[in-house]
TORKOL-4160 file (C-alpha; in steps of 0.2 Angstrom, whole numbers, padded with zeros to 4 digits, m for minus):
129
<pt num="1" X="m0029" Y="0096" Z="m0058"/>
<pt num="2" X="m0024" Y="0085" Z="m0042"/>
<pt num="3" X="m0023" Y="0068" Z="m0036"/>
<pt num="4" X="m0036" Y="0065" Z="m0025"/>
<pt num="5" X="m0041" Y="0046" Z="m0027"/>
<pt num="6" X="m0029" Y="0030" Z="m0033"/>
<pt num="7" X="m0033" Y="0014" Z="m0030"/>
<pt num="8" X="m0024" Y="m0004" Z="m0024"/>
<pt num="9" X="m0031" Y="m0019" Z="m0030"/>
<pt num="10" X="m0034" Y="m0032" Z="m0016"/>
<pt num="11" X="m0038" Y="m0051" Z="m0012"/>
<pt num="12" X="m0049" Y="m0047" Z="0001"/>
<pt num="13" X="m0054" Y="m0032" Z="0007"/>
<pt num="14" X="m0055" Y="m0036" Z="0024"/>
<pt num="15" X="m0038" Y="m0042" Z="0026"/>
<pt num="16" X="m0033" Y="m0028" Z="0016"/>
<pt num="17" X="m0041" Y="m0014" Z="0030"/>
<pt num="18" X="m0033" Y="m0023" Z="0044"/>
<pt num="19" X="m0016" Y="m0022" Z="0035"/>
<pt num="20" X="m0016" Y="m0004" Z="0031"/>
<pt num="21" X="m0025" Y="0003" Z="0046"/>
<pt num="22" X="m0016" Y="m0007" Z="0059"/>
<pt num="23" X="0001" Y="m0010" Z="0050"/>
<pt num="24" X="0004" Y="0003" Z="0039"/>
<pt num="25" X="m0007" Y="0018" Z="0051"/>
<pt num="26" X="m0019" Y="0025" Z="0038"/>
<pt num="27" X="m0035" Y="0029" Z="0046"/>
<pt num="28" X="m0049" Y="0022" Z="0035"/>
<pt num="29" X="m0059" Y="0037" Z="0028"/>
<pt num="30" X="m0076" Y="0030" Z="0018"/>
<pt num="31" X="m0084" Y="0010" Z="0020"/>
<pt num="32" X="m0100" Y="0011" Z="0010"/>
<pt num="33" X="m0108" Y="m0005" Z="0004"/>
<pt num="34" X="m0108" Y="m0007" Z="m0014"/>
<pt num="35" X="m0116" Y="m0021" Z="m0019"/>
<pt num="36" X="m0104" Y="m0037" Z="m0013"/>
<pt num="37" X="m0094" Y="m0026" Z="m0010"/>
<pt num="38" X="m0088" Y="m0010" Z="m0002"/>
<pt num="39" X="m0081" Y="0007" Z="m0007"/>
<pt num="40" X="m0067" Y="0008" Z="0006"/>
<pt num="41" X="m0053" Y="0022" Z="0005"/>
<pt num="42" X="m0040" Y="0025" Z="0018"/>
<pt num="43" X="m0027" Y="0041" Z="0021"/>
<pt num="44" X="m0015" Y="0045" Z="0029"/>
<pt num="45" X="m0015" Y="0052" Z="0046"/>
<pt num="46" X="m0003" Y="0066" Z="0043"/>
<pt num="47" X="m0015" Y="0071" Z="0029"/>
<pt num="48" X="m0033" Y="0068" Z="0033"/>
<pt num="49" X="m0040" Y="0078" Z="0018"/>
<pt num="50" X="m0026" Y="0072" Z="0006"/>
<pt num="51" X="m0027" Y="0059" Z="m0005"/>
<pt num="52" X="m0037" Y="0045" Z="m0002"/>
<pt num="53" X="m0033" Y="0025" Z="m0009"/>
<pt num="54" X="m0046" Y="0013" Z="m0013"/>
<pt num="55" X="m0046" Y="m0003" Z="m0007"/>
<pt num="56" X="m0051" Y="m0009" Z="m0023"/>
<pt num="57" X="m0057" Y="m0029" Z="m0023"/>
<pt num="58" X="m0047" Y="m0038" Z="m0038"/>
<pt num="59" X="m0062" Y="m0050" Z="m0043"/>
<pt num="60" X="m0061" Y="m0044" Z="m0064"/>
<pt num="61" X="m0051" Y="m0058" Z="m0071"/>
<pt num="62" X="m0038" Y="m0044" Z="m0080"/>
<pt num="63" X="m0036" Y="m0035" Z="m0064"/>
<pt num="64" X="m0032" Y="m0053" Z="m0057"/>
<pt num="65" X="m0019" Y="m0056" Z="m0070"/>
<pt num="66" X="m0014" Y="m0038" Z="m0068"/>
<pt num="67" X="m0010" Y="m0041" Z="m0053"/>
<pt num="68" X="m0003" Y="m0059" Z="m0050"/>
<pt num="69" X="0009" Y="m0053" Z="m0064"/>
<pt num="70" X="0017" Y="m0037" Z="m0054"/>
<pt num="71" X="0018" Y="m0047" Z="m0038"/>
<pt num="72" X="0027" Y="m0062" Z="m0048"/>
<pt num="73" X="0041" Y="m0050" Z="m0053"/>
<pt num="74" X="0040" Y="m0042" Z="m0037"/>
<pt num="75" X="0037" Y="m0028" Z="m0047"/>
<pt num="76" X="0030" Y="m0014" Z="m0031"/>
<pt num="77" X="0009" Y="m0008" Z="m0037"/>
<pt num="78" X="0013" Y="0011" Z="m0028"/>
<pt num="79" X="0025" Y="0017" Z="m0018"/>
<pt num="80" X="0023" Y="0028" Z="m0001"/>
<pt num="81" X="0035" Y="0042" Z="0006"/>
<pt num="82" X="0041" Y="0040" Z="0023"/>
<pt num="83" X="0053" Y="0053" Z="0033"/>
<pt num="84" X="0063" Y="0039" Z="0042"/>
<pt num="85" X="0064" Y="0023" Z="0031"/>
<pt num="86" X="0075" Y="0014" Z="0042"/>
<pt num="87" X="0064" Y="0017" Z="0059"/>
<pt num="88" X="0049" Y="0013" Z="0049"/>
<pt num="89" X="0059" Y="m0003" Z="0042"/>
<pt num="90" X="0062" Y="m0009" Z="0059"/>
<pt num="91" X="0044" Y="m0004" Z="0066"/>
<pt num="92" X="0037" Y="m0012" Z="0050"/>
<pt num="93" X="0049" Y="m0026" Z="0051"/>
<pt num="94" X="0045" Y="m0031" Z="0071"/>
<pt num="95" X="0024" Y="m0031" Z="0065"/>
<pt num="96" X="0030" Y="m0046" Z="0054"/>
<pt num="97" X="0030" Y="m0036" Z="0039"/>
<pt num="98" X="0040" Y="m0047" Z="0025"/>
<pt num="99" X="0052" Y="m0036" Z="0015"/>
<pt num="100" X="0059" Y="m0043" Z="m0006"/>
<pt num="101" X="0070" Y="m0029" Z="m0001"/>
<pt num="102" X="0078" Y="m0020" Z="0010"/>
<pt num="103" X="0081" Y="0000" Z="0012"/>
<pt num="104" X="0095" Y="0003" Z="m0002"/>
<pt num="105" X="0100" Y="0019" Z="m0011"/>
<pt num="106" X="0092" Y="0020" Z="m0027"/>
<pt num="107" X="0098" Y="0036" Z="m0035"/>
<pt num="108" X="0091" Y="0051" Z="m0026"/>
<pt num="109" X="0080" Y="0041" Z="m0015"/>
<pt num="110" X="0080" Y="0025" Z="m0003"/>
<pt num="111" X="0068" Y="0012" Z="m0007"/>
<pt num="112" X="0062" Y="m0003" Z="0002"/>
<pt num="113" X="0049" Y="m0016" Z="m0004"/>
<pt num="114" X="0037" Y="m0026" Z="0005"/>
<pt num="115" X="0024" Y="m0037" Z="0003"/>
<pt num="116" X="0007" Y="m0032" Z="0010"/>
<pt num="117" X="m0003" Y="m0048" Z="0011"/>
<pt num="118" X="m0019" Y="m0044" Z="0000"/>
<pt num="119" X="m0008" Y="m0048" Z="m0016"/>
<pt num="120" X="0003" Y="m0033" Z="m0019"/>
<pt num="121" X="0023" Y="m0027" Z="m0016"/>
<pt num="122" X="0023" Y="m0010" Z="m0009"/>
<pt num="123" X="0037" Y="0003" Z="m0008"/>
<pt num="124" X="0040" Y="0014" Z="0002"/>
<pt num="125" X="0055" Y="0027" Z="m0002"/>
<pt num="126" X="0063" Y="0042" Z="0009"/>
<pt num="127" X="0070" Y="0057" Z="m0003"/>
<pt num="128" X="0089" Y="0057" Z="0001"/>
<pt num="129" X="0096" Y="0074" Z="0009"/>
């Protein structure tokens, strides 16, 4: 068994391709129209066969409340592993990337949150040495 798919709920899926192609560097992977919408999936560059992360339009009104409930919190949706997270902080940071927090030790890890626009908080963590 593997993890091959997980999804994102998002508030437009537009603004949600632009943020994680362009900001975050994943390379969008499948765009097929389906229906009103589109079955979009990005990955990550550094593992073009890897996983792949739906783009998933929140228009199901418990997803919706799902959702605003997590981001009211600031609870973070997924988390993604980075080898530097202080350079990609900064990098993140100068793109005008807002951050709820900021890199901290966080037991065996460092964790930052941000907020990536399409109505979710995102972590992103380095394993500590």
């Amino acid at each position: 068994m593997r993890i091959k798919l997980n999804s994102v709920f998002v508030t437009d899926q537009n603004k949600a391709l632009k943020f994680y192609t362009e900001i975050l560097r994943f390379m969008k992977k499948q765009d097929i129209p389906a229906g009103e919408f589109r079955w979009l999936t990005v990955t990550s560059p550094e593992d073009p066969a890897g996983p792949e992360l739906t783009l998933e339009p929140n228009v199901m009104p418990f997803v919706k409340a799902f959702q605003e409930a997590l981001y009211e919190k600031r609870i973070p949706l997924t988390a993604f592993q980075v080898d530097d997270i202080q350079k990609e902080f900064v990098r993140l940071k100068e793109l005008g990337v807002k951050f709820s927090v900021e890199p901290q030790k966080s037991g065996p890890i460092i964790q930052a949150i941000f907020d990536d626009t399409c109505g979710n908080f995102i972590g992103i963590y380095q394993v500590s040495a």
